[in-house]
DRENPA-3360 file (N, C-alpha, C; in nm, 2 decimals, always signed):
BEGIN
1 = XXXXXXXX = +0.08/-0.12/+0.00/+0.00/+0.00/+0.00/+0.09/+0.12/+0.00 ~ +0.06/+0.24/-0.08/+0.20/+0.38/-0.11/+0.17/+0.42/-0.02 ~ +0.25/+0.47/+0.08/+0.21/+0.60/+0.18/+0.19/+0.73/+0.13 ~ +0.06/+0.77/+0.13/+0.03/+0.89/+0.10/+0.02/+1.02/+0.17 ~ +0.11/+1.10/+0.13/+0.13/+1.22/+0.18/+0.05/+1.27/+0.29 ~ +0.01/+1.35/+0.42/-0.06/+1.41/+0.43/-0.08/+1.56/+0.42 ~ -0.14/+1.63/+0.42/-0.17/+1.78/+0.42/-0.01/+1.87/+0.49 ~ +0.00/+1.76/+0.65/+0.09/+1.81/+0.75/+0.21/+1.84/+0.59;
9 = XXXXXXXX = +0.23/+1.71/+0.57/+0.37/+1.65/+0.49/+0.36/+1.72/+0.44 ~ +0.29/+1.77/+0.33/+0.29/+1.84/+0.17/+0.34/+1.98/+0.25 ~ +0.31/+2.09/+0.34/+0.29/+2.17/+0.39/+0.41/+2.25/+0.53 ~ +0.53/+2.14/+0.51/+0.63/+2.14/+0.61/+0.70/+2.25/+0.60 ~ +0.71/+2.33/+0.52/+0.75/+2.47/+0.55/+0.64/+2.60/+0.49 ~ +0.73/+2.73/+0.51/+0.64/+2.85/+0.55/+0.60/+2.87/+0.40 ~ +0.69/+2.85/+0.26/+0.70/+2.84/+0.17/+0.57/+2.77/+0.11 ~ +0.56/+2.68/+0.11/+0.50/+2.58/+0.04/+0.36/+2.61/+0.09;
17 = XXXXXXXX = +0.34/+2.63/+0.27/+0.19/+2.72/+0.33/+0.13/+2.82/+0.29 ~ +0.25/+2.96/+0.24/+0.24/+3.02/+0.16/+0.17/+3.03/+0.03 ~ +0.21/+2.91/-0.05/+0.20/+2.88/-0.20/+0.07/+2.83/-0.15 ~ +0.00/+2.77/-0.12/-0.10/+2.70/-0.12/-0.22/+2.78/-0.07 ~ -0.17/+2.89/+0.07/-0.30/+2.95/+0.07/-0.36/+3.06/+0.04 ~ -0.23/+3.05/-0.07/-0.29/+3.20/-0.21/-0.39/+3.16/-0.27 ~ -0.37/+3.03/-0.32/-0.44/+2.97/-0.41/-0.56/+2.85/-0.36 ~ -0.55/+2.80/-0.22/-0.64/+2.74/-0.14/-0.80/+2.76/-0.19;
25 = XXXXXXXX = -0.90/+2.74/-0.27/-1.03/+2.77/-0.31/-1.11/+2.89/-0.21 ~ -1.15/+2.74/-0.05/-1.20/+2.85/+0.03/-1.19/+2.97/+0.06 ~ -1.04/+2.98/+0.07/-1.00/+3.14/+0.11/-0.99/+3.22/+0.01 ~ -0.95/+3.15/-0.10/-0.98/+3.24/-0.27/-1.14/+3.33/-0.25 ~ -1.22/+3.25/-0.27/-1.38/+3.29/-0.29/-1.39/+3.35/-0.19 ~ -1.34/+3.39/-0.02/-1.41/+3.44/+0.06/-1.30/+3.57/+0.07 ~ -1.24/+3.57/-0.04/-1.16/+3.69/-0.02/-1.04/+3.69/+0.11 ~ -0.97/+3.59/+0.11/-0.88/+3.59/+0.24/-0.79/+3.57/+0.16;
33 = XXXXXXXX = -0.70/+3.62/+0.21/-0.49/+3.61/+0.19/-0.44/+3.58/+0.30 ~ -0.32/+3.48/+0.24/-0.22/+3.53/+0.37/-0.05/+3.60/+0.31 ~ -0.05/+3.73/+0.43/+0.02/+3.82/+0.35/+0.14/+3.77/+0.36 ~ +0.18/+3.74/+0.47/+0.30/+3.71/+0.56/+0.27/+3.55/+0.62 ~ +0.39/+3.48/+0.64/+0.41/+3.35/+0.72/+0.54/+3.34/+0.73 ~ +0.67/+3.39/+0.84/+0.78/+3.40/+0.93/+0.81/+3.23/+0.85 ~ +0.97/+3.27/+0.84/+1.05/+3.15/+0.78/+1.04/+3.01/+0.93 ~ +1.04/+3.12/+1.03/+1.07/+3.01/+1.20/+0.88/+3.01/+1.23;
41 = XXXXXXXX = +0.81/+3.01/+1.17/+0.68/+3.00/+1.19/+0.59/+3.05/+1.32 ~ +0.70/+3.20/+1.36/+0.66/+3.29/+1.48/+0.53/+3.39/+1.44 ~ +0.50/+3.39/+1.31/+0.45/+3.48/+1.26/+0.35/+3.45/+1.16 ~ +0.23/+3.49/+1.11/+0.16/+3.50/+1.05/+0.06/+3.62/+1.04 ~ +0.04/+3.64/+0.91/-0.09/+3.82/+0.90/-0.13/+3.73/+0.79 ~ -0.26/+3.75/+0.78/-0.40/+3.71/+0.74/-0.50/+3.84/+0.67 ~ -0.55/+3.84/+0.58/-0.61/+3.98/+0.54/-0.73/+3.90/+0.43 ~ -0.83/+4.03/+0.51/-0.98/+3.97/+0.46/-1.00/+4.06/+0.38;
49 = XXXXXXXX = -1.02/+4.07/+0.22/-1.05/+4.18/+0.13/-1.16/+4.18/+0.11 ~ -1.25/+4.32/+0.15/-1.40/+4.35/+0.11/-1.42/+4.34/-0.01 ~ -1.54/+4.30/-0.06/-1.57/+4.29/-0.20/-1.70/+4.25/-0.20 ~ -1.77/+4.32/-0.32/-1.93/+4.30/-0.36/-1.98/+4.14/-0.31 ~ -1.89/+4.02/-0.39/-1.92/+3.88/-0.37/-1.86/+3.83/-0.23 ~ -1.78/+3.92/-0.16/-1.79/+3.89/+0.02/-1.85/+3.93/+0.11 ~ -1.92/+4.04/+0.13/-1.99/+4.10/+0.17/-2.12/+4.01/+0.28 ~ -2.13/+4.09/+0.30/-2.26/+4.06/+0.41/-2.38/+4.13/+0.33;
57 = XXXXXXXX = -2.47/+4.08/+0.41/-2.66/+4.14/+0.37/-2.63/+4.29/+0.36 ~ -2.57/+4.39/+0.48/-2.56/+4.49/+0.50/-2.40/+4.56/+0.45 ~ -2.33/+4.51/+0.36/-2.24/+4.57/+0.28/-2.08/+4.53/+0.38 ~ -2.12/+4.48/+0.48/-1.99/+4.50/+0.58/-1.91/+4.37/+0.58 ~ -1.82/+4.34/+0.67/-1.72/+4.21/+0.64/-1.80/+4.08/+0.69 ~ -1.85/+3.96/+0.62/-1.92/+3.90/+0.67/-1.84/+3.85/+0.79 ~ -1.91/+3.79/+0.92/-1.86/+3.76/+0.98/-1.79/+3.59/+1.01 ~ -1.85/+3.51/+0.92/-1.81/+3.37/+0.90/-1.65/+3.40/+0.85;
65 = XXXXXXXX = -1.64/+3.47/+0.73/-1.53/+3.51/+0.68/-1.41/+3.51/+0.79 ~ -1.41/+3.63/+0.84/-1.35/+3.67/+0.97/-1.29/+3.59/+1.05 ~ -1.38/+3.50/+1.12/-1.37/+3.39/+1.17/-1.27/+3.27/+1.12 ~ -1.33/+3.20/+0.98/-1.27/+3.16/+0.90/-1.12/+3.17/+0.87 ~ -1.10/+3.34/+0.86/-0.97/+3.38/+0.87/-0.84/+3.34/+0.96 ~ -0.97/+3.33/+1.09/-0.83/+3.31/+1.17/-0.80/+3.21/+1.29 ~ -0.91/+3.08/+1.19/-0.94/+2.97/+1.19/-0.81/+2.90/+1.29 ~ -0.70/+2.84/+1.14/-0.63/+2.71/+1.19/-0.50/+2.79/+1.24;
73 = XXXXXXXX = -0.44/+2.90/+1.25/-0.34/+2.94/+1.25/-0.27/+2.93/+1.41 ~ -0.34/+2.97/+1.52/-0.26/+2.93/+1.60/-0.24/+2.78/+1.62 ~ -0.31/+2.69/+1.59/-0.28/+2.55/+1.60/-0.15/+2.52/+1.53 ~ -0.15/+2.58/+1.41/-0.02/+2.55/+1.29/+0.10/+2.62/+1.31 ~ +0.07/+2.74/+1.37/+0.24/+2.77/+1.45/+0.28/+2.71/+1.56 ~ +0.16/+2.66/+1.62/+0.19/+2.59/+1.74/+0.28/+2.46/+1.70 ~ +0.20/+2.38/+1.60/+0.20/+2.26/+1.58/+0.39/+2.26/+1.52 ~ +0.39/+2.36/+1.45/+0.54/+2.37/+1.35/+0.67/+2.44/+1.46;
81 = XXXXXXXX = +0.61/+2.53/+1.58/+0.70/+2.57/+1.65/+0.76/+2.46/+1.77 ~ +0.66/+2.36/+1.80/+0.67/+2.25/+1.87/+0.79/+2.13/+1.85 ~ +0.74/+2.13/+1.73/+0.80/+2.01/+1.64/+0.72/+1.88/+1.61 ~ +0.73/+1.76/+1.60/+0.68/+1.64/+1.62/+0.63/+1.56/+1.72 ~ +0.70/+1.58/+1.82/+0.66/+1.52/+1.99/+0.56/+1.57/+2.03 ~ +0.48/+1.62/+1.92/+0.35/+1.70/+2.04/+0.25/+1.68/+1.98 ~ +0.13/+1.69/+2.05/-0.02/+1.70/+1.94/-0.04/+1.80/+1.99 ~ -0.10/+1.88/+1.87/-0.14/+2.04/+1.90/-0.31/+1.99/+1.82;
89 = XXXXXXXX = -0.38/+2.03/+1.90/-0.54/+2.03/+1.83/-0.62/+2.18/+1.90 ~ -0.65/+2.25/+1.78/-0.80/+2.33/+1.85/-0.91/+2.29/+1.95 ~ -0.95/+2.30/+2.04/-1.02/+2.26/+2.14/-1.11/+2.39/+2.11 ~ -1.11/+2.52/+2.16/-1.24/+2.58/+2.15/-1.21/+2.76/+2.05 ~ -1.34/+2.80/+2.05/-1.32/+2.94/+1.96/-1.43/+3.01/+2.05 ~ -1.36/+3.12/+2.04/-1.50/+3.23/+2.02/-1.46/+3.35/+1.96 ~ -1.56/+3.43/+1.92/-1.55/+3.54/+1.84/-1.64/+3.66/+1.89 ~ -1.58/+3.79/+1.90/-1.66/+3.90/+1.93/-1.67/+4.01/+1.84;
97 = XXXXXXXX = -1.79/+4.06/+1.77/-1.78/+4.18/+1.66/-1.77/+4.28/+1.77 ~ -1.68/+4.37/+1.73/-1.68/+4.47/+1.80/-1.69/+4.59/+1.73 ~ -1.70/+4.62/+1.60/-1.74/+4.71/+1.48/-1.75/+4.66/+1.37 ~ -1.83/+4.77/+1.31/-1.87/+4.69/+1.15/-1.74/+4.68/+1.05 ~ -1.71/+4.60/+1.01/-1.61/+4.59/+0.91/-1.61/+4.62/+0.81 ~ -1.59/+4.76/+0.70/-1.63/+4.87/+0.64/-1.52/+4.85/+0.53 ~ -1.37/+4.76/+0.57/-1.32/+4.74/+0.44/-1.26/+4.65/+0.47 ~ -1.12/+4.63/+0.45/-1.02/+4.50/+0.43/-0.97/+4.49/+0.53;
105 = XXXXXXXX = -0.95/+4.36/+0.62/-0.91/+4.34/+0.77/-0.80/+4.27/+0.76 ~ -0.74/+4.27/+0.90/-0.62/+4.18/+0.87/-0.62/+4.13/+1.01 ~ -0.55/+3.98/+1.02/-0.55/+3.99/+1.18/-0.43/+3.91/+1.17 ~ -0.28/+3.97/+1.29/-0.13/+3.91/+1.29/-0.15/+3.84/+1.40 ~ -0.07/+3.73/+1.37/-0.02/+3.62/+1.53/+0.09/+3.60/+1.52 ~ +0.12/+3.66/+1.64/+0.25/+3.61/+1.70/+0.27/+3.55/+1.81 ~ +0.35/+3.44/+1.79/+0.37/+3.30/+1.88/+0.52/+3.30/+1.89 ~ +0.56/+3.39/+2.01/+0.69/+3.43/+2.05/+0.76/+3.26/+2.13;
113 = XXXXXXXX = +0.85/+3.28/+2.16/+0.98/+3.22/+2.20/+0.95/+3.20/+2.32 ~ +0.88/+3.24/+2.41/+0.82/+3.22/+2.54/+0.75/+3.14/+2.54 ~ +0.61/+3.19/+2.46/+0.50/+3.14/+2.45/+0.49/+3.01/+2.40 ~ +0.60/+2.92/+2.40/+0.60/+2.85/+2.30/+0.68/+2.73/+2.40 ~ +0.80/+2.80/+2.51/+0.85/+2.75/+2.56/+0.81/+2.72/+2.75 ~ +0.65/+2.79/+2.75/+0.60/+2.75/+2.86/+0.49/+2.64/+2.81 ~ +0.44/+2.64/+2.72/+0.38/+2.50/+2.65/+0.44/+2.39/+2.68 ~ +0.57/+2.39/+2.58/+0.65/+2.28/+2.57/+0.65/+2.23/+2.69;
121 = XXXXXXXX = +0.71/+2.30/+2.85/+0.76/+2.29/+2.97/+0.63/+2.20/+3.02 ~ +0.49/+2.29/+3.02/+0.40/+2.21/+3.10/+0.35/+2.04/+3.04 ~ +0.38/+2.08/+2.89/+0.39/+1.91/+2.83/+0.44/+1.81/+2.84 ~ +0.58/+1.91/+2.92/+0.64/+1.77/+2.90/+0.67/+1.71/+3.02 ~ +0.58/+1.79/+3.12/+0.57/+1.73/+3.27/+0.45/+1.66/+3.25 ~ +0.42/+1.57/+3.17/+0.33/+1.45/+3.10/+0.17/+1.58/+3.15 ~ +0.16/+1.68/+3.15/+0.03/+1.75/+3.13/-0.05/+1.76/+3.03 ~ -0.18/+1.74/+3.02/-0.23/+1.80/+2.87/-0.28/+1.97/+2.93;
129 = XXXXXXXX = -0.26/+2.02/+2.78/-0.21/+2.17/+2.80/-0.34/+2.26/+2.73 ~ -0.38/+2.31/+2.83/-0.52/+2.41/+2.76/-0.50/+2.58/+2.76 ~ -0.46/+2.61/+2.62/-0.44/+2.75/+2.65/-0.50/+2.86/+2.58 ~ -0.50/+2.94/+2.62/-0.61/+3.04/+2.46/-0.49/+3.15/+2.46 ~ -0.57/+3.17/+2.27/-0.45/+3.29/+2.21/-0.57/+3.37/+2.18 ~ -0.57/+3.51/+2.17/-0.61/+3.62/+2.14/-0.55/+3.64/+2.05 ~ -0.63/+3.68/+1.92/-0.61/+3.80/+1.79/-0.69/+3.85/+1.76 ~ -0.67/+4.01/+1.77/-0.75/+4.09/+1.72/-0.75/+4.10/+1.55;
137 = XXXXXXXX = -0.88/+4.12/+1.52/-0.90/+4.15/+1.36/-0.93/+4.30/+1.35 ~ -0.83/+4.38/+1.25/-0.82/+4.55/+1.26/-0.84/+4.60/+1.10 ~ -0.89/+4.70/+1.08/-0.92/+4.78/+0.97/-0.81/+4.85/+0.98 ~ -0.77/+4.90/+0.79/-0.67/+4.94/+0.80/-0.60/+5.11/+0.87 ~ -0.67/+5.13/+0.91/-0.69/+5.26/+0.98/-0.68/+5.16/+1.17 ~ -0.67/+5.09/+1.20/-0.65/+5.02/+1.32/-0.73/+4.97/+1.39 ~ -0.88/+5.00/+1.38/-0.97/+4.99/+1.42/-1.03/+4.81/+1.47 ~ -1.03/+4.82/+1.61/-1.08/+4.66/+1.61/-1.22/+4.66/+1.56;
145 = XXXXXXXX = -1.18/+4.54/+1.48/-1.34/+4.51/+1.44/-1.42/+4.34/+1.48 ~ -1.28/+4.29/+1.54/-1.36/+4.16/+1.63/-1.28/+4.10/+1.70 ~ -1.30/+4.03/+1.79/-1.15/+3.95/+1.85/-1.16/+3.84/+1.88 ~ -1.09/+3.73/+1.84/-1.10/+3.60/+1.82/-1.03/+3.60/+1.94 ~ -1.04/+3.44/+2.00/-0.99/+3.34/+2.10/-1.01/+3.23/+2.04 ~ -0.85/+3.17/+2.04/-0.89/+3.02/+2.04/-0.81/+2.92/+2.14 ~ -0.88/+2.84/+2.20/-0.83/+2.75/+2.31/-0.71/+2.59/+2.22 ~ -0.61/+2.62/+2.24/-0.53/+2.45/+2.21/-0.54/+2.39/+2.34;
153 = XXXXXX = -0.52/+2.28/+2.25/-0.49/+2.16/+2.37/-0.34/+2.11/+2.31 ~ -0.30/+2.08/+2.37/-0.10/+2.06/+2.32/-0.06/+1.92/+2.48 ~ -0.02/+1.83/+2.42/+0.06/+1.72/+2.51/+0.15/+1.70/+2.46 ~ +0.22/+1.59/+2.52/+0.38/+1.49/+2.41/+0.26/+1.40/+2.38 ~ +0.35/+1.36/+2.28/+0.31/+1.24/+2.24/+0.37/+1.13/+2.32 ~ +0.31/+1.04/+2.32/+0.32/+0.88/+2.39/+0.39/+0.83/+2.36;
% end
């Protein structure tokens, strides 16, 4: 039986994440980019372009979109700043509109050198690890316009 690639495999550097989620369908059609993705995978910026076929009922940034945007990202810097010894999974989300989104949003994560190495620490005292990351989603003028949370769960592996 061939071993077939998975998504992780195909996707092993910032390069190739890059290439793919220019061109990724979902995020094509809903108007999302990603602008930036850090070679050491500390980094990521995400940008939601307003447009007639993205829009909302009331002309503003839909909010699925938004959300969408800033979906898998801390799990995947998690997952790539970790290494292999770990399972990194999304456990929970929430989302707050905090203004209308009137044009093109962008939302940056950064998953510093700390943050990365108090994970590791409490994992590898055989803990499973529950933690939430905050990113705000901002108009280009600065403006919050929602703010995500999302909760990982991070262990070693067995």
């Amino acid at each position: 039986m061939p071993n077939i690639p998975t998504w992780s495999d195909l996707l092993s550097s910032p390069a190739a994440m890059r290439r793919l989620m220019r061109a990724w369908p979902p995020y094509a059609a809903a108007g999302i980019r990603m602008v930036e993705i850090a070679d050491d995978w500390s980094r990521c910026v995400m940008e939601l372009r307003l447009r007639p076929w993205t829009a909302n009922f009331v002309g503003t940034q839909f909010g699925g979109s938004m959300f969408s945007m800033t979906d898998p990202w801390w799990m995947i810097l998690m997952m790539r700043r970790l290494g292999p010894g770990y399972v990194v999974w999304d456990k929970a989300a929430e989302i707050e509109f905090v203004a209308p989104g009137r044009g093109d949003v962008r939302a940056t994560f950064e998953l510093t050198d700390e943050m990365v190495a108090e994970v590791r620490a409490a994992a590898d005292r055989a803990e499973k690890v529950l933690q939430w990351y905050p990113v705000d989603i901002v108009g280009r003028d600065g403006t919050v316009v929602a703010r995500v949370r999302k909760q990982l769960y991070v262990r070693a592996k067995r």
